[in-house]
C-alpha positions as CSV (number, residue, x, y, z in Angstrom):
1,X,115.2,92.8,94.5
2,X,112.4,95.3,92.9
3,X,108.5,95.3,93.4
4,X,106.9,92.7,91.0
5,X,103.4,93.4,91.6
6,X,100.8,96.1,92.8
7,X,97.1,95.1,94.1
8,X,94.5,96.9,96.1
9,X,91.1,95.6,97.4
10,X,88.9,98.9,97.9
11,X,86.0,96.6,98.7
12,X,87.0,94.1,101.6
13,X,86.9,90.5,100.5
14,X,86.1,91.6,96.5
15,X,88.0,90.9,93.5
16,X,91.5,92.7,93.5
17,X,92.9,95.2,91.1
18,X,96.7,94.8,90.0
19,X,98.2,98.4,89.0
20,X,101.2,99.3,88.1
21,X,101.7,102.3,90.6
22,X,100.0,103.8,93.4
23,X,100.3,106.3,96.3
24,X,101.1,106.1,99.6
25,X,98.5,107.1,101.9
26,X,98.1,107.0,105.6
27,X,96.2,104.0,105.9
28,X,97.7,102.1,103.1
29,X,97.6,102.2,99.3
30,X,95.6,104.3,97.8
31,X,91.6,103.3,97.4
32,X,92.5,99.8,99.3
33,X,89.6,98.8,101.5
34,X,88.4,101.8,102.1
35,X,84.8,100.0,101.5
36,X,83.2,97.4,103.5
37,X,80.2,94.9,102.9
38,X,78.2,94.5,106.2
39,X,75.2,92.4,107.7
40,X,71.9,93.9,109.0
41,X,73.9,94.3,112.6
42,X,76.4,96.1,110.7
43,X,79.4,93.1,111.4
44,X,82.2,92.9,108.9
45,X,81.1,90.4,106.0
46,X,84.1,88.6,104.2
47,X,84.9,85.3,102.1
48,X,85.5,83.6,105.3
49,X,81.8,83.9,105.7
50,X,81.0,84.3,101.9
51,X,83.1,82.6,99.2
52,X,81.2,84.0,96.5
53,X,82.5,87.4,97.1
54,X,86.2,86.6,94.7
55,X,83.8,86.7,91.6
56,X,82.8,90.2,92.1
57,X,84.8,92.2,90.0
58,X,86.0,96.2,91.0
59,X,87.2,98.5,88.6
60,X,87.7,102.7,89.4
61,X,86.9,104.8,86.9
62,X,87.6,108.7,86.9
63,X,84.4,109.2,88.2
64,X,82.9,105.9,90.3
65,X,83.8,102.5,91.6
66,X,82.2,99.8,89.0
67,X,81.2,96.7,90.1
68,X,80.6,93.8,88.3
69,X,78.8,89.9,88.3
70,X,77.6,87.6,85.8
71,X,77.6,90.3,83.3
72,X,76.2,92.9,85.6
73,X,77.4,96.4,86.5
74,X,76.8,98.9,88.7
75,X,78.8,102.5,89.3
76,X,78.9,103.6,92.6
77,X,80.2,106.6,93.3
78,X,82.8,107.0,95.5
79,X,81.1,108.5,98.3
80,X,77.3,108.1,99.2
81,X,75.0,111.0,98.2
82,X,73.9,111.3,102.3
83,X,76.1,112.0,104.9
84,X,74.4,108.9,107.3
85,X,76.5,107.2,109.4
86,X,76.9,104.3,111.4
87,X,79.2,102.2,113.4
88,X,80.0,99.2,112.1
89,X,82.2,96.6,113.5
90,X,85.2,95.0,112.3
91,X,86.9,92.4,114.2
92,X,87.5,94.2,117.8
93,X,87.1,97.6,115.9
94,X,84.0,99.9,116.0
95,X,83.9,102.5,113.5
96,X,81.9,104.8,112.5
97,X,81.0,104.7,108.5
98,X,78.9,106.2,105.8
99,X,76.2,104.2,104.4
100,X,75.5,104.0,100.9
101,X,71.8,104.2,99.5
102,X,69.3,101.5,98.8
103,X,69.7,100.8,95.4
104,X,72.9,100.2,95.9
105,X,73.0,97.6,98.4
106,X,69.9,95.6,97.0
107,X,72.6,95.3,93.9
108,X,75.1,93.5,96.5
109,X,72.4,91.9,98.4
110,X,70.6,90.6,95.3
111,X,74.2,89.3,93.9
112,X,75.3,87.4,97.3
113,X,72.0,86.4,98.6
114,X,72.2,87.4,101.5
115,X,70.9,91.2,103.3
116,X,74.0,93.3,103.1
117,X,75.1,97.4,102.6
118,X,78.2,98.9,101.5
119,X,79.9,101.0,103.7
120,X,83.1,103.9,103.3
121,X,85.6,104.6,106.2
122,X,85.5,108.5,105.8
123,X,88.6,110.5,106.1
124,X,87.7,111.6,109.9
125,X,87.3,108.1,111.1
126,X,90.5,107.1,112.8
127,X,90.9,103.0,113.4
128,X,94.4,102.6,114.8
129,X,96.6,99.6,114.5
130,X,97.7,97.5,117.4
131,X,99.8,100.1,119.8
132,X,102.0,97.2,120.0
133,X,102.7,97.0,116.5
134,X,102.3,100.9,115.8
135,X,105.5,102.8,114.6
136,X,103.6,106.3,115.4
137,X,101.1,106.9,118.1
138,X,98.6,107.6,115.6
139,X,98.6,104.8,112.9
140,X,96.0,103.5,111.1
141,X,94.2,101.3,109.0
142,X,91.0,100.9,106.5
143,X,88.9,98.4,106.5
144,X,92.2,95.3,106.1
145,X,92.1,92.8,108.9
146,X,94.9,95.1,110.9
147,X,97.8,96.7,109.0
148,X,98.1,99.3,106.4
149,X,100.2,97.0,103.6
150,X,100.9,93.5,103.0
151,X,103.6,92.1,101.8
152,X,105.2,88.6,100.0
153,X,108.4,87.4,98.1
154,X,107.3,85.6,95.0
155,X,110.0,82.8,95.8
156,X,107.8,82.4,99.7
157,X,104.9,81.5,97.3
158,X,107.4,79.0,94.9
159,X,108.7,77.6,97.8
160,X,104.9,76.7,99.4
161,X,104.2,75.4,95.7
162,X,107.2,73.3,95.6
163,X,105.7,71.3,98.3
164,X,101.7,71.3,96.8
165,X,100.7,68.9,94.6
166,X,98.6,71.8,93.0
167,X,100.2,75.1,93.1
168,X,98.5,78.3,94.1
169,X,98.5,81.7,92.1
170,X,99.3,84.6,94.3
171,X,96.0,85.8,94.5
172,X,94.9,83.2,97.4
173,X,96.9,85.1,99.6
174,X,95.6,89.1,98.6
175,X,99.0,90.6,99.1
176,X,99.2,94.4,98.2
177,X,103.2,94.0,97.0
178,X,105.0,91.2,95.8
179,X,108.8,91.0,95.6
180,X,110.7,89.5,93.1
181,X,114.6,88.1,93.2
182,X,114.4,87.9,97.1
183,X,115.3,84.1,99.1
184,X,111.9,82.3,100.3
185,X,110.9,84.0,103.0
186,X,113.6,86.6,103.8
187,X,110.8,89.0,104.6
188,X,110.6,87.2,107.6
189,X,113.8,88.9,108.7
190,X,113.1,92.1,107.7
191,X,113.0,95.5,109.7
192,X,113.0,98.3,107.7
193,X,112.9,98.5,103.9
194,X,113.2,101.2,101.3
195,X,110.9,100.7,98.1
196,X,111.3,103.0,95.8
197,X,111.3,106.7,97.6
198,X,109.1,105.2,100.5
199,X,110.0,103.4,103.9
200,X,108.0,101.1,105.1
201,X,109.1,99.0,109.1
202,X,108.2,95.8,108.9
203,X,106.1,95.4,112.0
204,X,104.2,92.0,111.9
205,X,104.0,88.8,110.3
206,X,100.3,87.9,108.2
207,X,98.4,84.5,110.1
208,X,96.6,82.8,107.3
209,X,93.3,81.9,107.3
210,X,90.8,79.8,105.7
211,X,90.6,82.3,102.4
212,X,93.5,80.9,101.2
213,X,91.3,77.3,100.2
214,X,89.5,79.3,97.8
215,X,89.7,79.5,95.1
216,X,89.8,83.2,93.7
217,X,88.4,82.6,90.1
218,X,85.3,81.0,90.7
219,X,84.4,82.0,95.0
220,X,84.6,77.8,94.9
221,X,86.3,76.2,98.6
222,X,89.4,73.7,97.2
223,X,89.9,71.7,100.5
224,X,92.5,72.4,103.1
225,X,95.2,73.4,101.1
226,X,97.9,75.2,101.5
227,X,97.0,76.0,104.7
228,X,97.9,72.0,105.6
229,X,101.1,72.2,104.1
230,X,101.8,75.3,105.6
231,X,100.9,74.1,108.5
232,X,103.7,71.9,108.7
233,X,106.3,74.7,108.4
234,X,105.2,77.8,109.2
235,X,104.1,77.8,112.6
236,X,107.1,79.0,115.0
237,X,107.9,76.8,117.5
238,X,107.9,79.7,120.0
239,X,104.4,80.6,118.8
240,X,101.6,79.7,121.8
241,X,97.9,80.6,119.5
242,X,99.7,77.9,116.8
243,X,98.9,80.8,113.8
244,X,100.1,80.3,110.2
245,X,102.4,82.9,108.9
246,X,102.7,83.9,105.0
247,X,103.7,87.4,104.5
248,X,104.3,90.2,106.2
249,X,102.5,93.5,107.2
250,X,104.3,97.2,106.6
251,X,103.5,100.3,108.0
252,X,104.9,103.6,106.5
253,X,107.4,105.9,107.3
254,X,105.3,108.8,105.9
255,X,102.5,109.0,103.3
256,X,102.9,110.4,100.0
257,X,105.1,108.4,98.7
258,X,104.0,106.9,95.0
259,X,105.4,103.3,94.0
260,X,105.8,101.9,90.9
261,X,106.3,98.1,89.4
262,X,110.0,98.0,89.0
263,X,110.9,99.8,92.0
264,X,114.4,98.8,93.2
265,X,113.6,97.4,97.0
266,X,116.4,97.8,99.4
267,X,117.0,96.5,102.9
268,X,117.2,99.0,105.8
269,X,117.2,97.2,108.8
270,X,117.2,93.2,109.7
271,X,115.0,91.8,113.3
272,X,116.9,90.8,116.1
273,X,114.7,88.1,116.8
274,X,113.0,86.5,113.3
275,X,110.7,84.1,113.5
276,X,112.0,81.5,112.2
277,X,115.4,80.9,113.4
């Protein structure tokens, strides 16, 4: 098995970035949602809410983020030129952020049509994962839903299109790694894995929502696919909320760590209980 595919998001909900290596951090890959769009009571804004945030493109430069639509751009640089803050919220998470200037988020505003400001998770701001899901008392996460890292095996995604009648790229499902030469869905069973020189435990599987339906070219909702055919398998039947699971969220070992497309990915450790069994 060896990594097939690297991808950050360092602005929730945007357009993603494959690269072919990047570094470990603390809270996850390197640059990967460490920016946040929010409303005028500073909540969380996503494709859930707005679809046409897939169109926006992200790039990082030496120097800036660039952002792009329709042929527009805009550098922004990778921290605001004030140190304001404020705490914005993020599912059950409050956080305290720095906001960028005006100019800036009229660019965002004016492009999604709707009143909205960027936000970065400095350094000093500390939002911890689940403690039931945390390997270390003091793990944390950016601005992703609720773990550091996701994963997927690039057969759990051929399996899912072997039942479509349309397949789905990849990209509906915003993992950070993809696997390549391991059984559908054996990450389910995973514990422990060695990528690379990192570890990463295995500490929770992904619950799909209704992103997946659109469709990450062109911010467009497809219908209920594949969240109806996944539906049909991938709820376990132990499960009382009824979530759909695709992929699986990691947490490192220890940061600093760099991994590269290619990596050899070994198993360290199998659940006692998966899943699906």
């Amino acid at each position: 098995m060896r990594l097939s595919e690297i991808n950050i998001y360092p602005i929730k909900s945007l357009r993603g970035i494959s690269l072919e290596k990047s570094a470990v951090e603390n809270r996850g890959l390197q640059y990967d949602r460490r920016y946040l769009l929010v409303n005028t009571k500073n909540q969380f804004l996503t494709q859930r809410d707005l679809p046409k945030m897939a169109t926006v493109g992200v790039e990082i430069t030496n120097e800036s983020l660039r952002v792009s639509s329709n042929g527009e751009f805009l550098e922004i640089p990778f921290a605001p030129q004030t140190n304001e803050t404020e705490t914005v919220k993020i599912w059950s998470s409050r956080c305290r952020a720095r906001i960028y200037e005006s100019e800036i988020n009229e660019w965002f505003s004016g492009v999604l049509q709707t009143d909205c400001r960027l936000v970065l998770m400095p350094e000093e701001t500390r939002r911890k994962v689940n403690y039931f899901y945390a390997v270390h008392k003091d793990d944390a996460v950016g601005f992703a839903d609720g773990y550091p890292i996701l994963l997927i095996g690039g057969n759990s995604l051929a399996d899912l299109n072997s039942r479509l009648d349309a397949p789905v790229p990849m990209n509906r499902f915003r993992p950070n790694l993809v696997v390549e030469n391991s059984e559908a869905f054996a990450e389910d069973d995973w514990k422990k894995i060695r990528i690379g020189e990192a570890i990463f435990h295995v500490v929770k599987p992904c619950a799909r929502c209704v992103i997946t339906t659109i469709d990450q070219s062109n911010g467009v909702k497809t219908g209920v696919e594949p969240l109806k055919t996944l539906a049909a398998y991938r709820i376990p039947k132990r499960s009382v909320k009824k979530k759909i699971l695709f992929g699986q969220y990691l947490i490192a070992e220890n940061a600093g760590a760099v991994l590269n497309v290619g990596d050899e990915i070994e198993v360290v450790e199998i659940k006692n209980s998966p899943e699906f069994k």
